[in-house]
C-alpha positions in Angstrom: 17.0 -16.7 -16.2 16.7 -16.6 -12.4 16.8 -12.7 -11.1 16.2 -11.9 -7.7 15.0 -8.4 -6.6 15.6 -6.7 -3.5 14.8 -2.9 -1.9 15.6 -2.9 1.7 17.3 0.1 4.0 14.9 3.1 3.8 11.2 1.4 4.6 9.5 -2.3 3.7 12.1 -3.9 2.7 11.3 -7.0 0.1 12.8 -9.7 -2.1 11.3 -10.8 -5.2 12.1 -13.5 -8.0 11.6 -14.0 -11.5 12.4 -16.7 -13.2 11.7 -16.8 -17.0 10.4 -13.6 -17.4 7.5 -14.5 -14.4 7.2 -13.6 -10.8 7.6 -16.8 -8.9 7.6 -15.3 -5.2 7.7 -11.7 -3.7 7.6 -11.2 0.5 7.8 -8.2 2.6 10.4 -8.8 4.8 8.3 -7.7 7.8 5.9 -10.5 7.3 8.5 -12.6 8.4 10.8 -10.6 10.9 7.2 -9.1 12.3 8.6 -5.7 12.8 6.2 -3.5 11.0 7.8 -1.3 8.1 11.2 -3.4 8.7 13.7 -1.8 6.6 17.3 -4.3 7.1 18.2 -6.3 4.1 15.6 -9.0 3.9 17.4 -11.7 4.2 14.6 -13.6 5.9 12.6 -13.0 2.6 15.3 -13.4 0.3 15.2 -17.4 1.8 11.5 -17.3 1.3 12.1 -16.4 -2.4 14.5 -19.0 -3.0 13.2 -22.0 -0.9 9.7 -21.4 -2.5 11.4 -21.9 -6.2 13.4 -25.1 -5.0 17.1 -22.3 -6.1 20.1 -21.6 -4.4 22.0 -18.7 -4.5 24.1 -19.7 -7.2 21.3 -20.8 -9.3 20.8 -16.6 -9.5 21.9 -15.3 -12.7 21.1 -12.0 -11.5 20.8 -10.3 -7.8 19.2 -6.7 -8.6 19.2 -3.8 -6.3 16.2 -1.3 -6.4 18.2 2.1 -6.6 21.5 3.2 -6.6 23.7 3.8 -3.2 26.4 6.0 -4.6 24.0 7.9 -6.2 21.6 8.7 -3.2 24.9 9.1 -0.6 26.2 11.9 -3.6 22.6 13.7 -2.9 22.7 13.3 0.6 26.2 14.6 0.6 25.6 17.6 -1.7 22.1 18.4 0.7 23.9 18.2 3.6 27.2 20.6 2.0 24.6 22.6 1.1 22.7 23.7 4.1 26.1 23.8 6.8 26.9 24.4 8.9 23.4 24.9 10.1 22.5 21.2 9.3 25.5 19.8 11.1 23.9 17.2 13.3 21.9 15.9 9.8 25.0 15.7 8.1 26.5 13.5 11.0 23.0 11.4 10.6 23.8 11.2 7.2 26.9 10.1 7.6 26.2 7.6 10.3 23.5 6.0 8.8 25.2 6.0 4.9 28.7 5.2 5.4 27.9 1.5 6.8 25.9 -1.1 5.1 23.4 1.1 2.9 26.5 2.7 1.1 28.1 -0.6 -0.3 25.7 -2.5 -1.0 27.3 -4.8 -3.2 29.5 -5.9 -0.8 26.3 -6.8 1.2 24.6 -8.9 -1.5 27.7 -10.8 -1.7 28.7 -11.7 1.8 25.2 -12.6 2.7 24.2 -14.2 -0.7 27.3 -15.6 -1.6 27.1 -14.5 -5.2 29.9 -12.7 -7.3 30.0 -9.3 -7.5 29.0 -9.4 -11.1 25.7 -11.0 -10.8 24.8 -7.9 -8.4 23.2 -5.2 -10.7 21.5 -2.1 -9.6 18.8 -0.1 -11.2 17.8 3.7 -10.4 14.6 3.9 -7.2 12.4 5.4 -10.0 12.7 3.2 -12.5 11.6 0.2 -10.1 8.9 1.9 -9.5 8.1 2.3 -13.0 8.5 -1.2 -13.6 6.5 -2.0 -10.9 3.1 -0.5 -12.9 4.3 -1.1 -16.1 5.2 -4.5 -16.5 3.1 -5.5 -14.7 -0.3 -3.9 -15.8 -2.4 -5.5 -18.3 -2.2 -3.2 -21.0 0.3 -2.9 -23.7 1.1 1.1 -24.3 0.6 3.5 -21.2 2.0 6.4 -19.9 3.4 6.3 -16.5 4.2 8.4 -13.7 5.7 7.9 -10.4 5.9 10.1 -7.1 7.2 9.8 -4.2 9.8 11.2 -1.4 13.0 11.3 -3.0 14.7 8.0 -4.8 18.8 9.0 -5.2 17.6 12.8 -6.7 14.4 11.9 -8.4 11.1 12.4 -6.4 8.4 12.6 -9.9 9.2 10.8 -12.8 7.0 10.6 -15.9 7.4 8.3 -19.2 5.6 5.8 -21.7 6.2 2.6 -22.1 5.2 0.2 -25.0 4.7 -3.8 -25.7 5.6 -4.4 -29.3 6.6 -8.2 -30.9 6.9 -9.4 -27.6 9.5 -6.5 -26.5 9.1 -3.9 -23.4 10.6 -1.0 -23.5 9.9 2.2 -21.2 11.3 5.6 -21.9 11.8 8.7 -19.4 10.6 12.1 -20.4 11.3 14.2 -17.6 11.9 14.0 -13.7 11.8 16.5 -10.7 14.4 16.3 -8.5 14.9 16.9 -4.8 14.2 18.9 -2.7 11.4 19.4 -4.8 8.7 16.6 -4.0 5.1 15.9 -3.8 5.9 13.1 -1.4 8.1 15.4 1.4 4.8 18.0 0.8 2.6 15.2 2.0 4.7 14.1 4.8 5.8 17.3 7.1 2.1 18.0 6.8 2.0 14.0 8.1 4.7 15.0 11.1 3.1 18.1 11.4 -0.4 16.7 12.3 1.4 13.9 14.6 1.6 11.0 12.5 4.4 8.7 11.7 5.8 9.8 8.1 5.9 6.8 5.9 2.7 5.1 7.8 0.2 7.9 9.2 -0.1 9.4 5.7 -3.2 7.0 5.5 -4.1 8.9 8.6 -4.1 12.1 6.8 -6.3 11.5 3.9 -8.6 9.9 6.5 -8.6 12.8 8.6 -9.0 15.0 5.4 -12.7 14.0 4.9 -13.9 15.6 8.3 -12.1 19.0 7.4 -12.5 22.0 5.0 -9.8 23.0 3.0 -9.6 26.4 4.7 -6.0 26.2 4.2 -5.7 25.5 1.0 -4.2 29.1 0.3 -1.6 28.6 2.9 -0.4 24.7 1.6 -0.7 26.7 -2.4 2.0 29.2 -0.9 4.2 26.1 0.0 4.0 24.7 -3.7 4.4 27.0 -7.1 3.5 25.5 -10.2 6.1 27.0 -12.5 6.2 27.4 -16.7 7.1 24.2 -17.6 4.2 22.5 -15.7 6.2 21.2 -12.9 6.3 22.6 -9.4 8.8 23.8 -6.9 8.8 24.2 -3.0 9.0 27.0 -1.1 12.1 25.9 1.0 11.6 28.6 3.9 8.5 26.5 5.2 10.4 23.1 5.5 13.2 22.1 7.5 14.4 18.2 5.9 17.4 19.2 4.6 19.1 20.5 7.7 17.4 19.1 10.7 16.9 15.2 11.8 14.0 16.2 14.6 11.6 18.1 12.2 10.1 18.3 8.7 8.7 21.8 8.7 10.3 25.2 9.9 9.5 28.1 12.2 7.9 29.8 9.3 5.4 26.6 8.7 4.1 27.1 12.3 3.8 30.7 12.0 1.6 30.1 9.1 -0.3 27.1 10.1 -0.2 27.6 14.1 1.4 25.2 16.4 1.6 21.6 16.1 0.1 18.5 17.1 2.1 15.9 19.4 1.3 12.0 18.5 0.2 11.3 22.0 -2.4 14.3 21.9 -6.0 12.8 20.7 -7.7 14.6 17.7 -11.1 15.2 19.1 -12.9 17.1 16.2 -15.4 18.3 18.5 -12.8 20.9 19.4 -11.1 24.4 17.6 -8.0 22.8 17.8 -9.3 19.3 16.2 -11.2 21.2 13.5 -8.1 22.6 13.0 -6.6 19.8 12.2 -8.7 18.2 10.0 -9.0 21.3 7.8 -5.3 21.4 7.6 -5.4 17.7 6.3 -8.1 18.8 4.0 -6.4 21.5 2.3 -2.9 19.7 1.8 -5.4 16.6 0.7 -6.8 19.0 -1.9 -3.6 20.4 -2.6 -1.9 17.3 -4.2 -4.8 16.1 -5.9 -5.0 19.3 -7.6 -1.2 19.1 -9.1 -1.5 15.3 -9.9 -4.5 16.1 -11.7 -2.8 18.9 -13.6 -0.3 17.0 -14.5 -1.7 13.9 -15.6 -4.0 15.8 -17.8 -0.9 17.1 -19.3 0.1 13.9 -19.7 -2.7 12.3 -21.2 -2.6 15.4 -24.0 1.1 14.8 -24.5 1.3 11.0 -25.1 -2.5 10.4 -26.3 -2.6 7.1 -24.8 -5.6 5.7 -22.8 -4.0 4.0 -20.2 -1.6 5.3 -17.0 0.5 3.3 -14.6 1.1 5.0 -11.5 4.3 4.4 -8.9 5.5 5.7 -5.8 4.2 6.0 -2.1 1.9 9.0 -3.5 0.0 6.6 -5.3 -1.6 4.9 -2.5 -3.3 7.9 -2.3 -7.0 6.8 -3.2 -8.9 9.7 -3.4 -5.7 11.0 -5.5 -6.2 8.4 -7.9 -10.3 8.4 -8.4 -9.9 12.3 -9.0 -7.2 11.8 -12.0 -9.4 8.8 -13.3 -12.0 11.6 -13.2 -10.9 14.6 -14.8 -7.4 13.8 -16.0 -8.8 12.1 -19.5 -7.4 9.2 -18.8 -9.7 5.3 -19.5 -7.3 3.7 -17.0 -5.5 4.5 -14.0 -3.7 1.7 -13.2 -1.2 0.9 -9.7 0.2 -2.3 -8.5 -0.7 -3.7 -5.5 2.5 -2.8 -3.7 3.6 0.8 -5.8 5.0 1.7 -2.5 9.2 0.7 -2.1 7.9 -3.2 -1.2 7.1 -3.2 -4.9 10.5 -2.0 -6.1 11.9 -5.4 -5.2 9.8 -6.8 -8.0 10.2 -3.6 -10.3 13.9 -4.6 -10.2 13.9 -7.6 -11.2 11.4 -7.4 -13.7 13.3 -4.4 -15.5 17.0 -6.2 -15.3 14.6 -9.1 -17.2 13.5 -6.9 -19.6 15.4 -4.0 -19.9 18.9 -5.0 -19.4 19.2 -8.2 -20.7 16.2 -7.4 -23.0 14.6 -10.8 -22.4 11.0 -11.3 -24.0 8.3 -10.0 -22.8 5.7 -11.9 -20.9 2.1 -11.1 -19.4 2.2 -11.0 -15.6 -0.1 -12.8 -13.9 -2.7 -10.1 -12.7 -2.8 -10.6 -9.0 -1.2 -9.9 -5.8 -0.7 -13.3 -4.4 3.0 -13.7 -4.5 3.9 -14.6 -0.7 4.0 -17.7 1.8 0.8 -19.9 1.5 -1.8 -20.5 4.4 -1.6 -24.2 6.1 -4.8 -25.2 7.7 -3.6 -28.1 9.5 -1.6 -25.6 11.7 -4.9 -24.5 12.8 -6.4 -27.8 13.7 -2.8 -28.3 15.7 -3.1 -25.2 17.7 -6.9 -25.8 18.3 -5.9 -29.4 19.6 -3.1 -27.8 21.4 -5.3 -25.2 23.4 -8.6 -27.8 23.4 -10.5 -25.3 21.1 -13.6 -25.8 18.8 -11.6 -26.6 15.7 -12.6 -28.4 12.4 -11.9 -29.0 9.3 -15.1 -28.1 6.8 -16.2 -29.1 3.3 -15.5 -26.2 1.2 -19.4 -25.3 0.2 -20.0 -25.6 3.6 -17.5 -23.7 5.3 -18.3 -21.0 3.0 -22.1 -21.4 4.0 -21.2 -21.5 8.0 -18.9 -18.2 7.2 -21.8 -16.4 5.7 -24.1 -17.5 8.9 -20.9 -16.2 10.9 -21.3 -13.2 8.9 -24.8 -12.7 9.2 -25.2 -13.0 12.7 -22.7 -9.9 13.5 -19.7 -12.2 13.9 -16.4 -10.7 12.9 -14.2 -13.5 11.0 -10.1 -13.7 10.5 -10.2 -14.8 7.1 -6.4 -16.8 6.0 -7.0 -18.1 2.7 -3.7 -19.3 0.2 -0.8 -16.7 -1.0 -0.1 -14.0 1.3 -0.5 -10.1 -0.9 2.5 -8.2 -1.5 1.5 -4.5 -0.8 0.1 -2.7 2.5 -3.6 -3.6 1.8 -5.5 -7.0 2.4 -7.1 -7.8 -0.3 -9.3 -11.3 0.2 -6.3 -13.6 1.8 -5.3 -12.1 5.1 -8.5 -10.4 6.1 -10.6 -9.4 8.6 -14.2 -9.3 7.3 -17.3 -8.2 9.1 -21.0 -7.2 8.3 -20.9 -3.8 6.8 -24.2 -2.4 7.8 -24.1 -0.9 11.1 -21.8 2.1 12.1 -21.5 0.1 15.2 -19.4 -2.4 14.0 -16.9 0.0 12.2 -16.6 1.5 15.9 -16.2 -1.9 17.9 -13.1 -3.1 15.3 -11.4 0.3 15.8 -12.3 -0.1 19.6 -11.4 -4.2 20.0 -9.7 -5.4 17.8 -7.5 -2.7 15.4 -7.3 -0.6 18.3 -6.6 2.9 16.1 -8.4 6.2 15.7 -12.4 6.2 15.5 -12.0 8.5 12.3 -9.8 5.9 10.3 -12.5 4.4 7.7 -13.1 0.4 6.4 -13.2 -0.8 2.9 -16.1 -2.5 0.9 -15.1 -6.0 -0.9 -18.0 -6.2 -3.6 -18.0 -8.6 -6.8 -17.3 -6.5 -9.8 -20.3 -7.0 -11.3 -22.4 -5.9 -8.6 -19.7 -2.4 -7.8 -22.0 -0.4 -9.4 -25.1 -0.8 -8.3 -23.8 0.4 -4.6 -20.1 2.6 -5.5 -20.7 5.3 -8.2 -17.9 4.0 -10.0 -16.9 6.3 -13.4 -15.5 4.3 -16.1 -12.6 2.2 -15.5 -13.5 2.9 -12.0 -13.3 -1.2 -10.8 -10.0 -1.6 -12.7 -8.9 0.8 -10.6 -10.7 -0.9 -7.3 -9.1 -4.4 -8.4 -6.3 -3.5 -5.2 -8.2 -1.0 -3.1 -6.7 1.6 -5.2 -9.5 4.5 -5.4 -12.0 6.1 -3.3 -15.9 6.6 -4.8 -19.5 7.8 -3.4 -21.4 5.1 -1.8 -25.0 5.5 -4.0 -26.7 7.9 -1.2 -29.6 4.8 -1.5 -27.3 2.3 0.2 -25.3 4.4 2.8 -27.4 3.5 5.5 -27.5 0.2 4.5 -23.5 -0.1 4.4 -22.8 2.3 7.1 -19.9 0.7 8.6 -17.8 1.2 5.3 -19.1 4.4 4.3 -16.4 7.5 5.3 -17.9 11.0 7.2 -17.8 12.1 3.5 -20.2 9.3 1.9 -17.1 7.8 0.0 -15.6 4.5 0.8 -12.4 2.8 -0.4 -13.6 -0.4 -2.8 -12.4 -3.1 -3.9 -13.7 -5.0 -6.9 -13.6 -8.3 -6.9 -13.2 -10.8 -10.0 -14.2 -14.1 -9.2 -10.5 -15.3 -11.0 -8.6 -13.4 -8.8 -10.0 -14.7 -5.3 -12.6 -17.6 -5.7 -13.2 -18.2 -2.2 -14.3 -14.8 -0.9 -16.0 -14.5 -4.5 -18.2 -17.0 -3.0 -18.4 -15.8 0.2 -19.9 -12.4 -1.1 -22.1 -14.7 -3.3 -23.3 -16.7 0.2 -23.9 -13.7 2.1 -25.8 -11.5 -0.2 -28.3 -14.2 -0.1 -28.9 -13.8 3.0 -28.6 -10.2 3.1 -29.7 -8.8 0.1 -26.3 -7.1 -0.2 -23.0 -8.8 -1.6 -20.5 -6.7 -0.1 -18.3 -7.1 3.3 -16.2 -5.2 5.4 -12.6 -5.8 4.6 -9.8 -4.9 6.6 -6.0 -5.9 6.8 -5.4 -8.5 9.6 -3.3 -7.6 12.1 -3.6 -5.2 15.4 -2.1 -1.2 15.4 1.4 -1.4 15.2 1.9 -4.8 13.9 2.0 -5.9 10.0 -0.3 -8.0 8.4 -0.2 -11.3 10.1 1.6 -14.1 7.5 1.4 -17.8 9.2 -1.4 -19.6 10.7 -0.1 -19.1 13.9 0.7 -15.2 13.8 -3.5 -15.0 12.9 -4.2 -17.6 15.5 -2.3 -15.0 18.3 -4.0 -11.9 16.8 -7.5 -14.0 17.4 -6.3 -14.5 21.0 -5.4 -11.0 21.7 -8.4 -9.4 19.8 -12.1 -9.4 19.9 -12.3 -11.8 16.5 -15.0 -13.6 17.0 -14.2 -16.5 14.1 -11.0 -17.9 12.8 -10.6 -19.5 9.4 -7.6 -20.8 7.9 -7.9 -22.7 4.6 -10.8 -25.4 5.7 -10.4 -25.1 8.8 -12.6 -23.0 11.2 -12.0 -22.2 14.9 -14.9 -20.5 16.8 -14.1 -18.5 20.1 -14.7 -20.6 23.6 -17.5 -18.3 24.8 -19.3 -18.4 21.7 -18.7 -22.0 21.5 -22.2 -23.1 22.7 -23.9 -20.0 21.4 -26.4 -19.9 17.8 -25.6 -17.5 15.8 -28.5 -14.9 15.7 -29.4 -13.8 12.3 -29.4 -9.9 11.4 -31.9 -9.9 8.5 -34.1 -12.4 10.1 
């Protein structure tokens, strides 16, 4: 069977398609469209999709829709009914925005597609995101949970599901419902401290780690844990239901003082930056503590080893190391996309196995599912602007990427399938030396151009994770996609200064020479000459803009930015003032 998945509307819209049970091809649509956190039906990646597999649209047995319209438009209705008339101008929003294309969305599917309207199916927000860390985690029996905004009325789900005789099946045990959500909690603090909800919560947690949780009695009076284990809002503090401009009420800034505008710079040498920060550390603090508490429930309650996590909430990293930690859990397992990007591949894969109950197959375990890197589009554009270009043996570009490396050179690194997910993880990269604060502070100055208190990632090999991450068991599963946040060993922090956070934490990621070959080798190449196999990694692409895709969107980034090396496949293009310069080595 061919079965395409789509989410698109709300945030990162995506397509994705199985065919046969497998994942063939899955693209954010603003990879393509280059407008970052694109929501419009991805019509643009739906074409990807299909031209990658050699199908038309009416080779589709199946077009599948992450949530349900009807179902979210009755919440949004019954919100809006419930809170009037002093949420009038929402309820016109709501209207506005649902009673066009996001409410009939079959329609949609089958004026753009050209399909009938029975191929177009449509699966509930949670349950993509279910099947997004369930089917496709390596593990045969887990219990799952996923958190995140608000889907149609869900915003927590948690479940099992089970491989047996080459049959999946996943099975709900209980939801909360809106307004009730971990992931609203997370953003108004997000708004509040003048960050873009549904992109600065990153911002947050990084914020988090140069605060105290002084506050952390205030944000506990905003959420009460009730009998059953659950957890409600206090709805006087927040202000979503009724009002478009702002997340949090009068009552919030009486409690937590006034707030912070996005132009205003956090400078945490001030009362009112330390302010800040401690407010992001007590809400940090605040979630972990209820996902903790109930994923210990959890594992007690289903007695399985593994968990699958879903939602926006878990790209929270520090989150996610602390219920690896205490929860009882071996495994804490979430996809490389679990955000709504991921749903597009959730859906599909549960209308394969779920609804037509197809057989179950093992998903290959990586994140490689996009458009694929064309070095000769390099060598074209280096011909084009008469730059140093070339195309390189592979041992020795590898070799001349270490000395790049070595000598303080920061390197655009475009190697095969693009991710699917918000994190670059080995194939549209920027990599750098990771040993001098300094060069955490010159890529946030010249080239990501974003706050100085935003962090970078360590890429090690697994093998060598623990000797520099203290990494608690099953720790580098979940670093396989940049998924948790662990102590640097206090001997190497100096030594890998410009990935390790004000906290001595950094966010790893493990890496399995099957899953990523090249930059395997690369690590390899440089810890000889270092001592140390482990680089900076950090998405490619400036503030504002999403990871770049083609050749030619990294090429332009290079331009713009103060990348010092540009590879692409085998070819390698070196900047014109460093053209007729040796690289100097570090550890010489």
């Amino acid at each position: 069977m061919n079965i395409l998945g789509i989410s698109a509307y709300y945030h990162d819209s995506a397509a994705a398609l199985v065919v046969d049970g497998l994942p063939v091809a899955s693209v954010q649509q603003e990879r393509l469209s280059r407008r970052k956190n694109d929501a419009a039906f991805p019509l643009e990646a739906i074409d990807w999709c299909l031209e990658h597999a050699g199908l038309e649209p009416d080779d589709l047995d199946a077009v599948v829709f992450y949530e349900r319209p009807l179902l979210k438009f009755e919440r949004i209705l019954t919100t809006a009914l419930r809170v009037f008339p002093h949420g009038r101008r929402a309820f016109s929003h709501a209207m506005r925005n649902m009673l066009g294309e996001k409410a009939w969305v079959r329609g949609t599917i089958c004026g753009q597609l050209a399909v009938p309207g029975r191929t177009v199916l449509f699966t509930e927000h949670h349950q993509s995101h279910a099947a997004a860390a369930f089917l496709t985690a390596p593990t045969d029996a887990a219990a799952i949970l996923t958190a995140d905004g608000v889907g149609e009325w869900a915003t927590l789900s948690i479940g099992r599901g089970e491989r047996r005789g080459g049959t999946a099946r996943m099975e709900l045990l209980r939801e909360i419902h809106f307004p009730h959500s971990l992931g609203l909690l997370y953003s108004t603090f997000t708004a509040y401290l003048g960050f873009a909800v549904n992109e600065g919560e990153y911002k947050v947690m990084g914020l988090a780690a140069y605060g105290r949780p002084r506050y952390a009695d205030e944000v506990r009076r905003l959420i009460r844990r009730t009998a059953d284990g659950a957890f409600v809002l206090d709805l006087a503090y927040f202000d979503f239901q009724a009002r478009v401009e702002s997340a949090y009420s009068r009552k919030f800034l009486e409690l937590f003082g006034p707030a912070r505008t996005g132009y205003e710079p956090i400078d945490l040498e001030t009362d009112e930056g330390r302010r800040f920060a401690d407010i992001a550390a007590s809400v940090q603090l605040v979630l972990e503590e209820v996902l903790v508490d109930l994923t210990t429930s959890l594992r007690k309650e289903t007695g399985l080893p593994d968990l699958c996590l879903g939602g926006g909430v878990a790209l929270n990293g520090v989150a996610n190391a602390r219920i690896l930690a205490e929860s009882g859990f071996e495994r804490v397992m979430p996809p490389s996309a679990p955000g709504d990007a991921g749903c597009a591949m959730g859906a599909a894969l549960y209308a394969d196995r779920l609804y037509f109950g197809n057989p179950d197959r093992e998903v290959p375990d990586h994140p490689f599912w996009g458009p694929s890197v064309d070095a000769d589009e390099l060598l074209r554009l280096g011909r084009e602007d008469r730059l140093e270009t070339a195309l390189h043996a592979e041992r020795d570009l590898i070799e001349q990427t270490a000395d790049d490396l070595a000598s303080g050179r920061i390197v655009g690194w475009m190697d095969g399938a693009l991710e699917l997910g918000p994190r670059a993880l080995g194939h549209r990269s920027i990599l750098a030396a990771p040993h001098d604060a300094a060069m955490r502070d010159r890529l946030n100055k010249d080239i990501k151009y974003r706050e100085e208190f935003r962090p970078f990632a360590p890429v090690v090999p697994i093998e060598a994770a623990d000797r520099y991450f203290e990494l608690p068991p099953g720790g580098a599963r979940l670093g396989r996609y940049m998924s948790g946040v662990f102590k640097v060993r206090p001997e190497h922090r100096d030594r890998l200064a410009a990935v390790t956070h004000v906290d001595g934490t950094a966010r790893v990621q493990t890496l399995e020479r099957s899953m990523e070959p090249r930059l395997y080798e690369l690590l390899a190449a440089y810890g000889r000459r270092s001592g140390l196999p482990v680089l900076l990694n950090t998405s490619f692409n400036l503030a504002g803009e999403p990871i770049v895709n083609r050749v030619a969107e990294g090429y332009s980034t290079f331009r713009r930015s103060g990348i010092d090396v540009l590879v692409a496949g085998r070819a390698r293009m070196l900047k014109p003032a460093l053209s007729h310069v040796e690289p100097q080595e570090m550890f010489a």
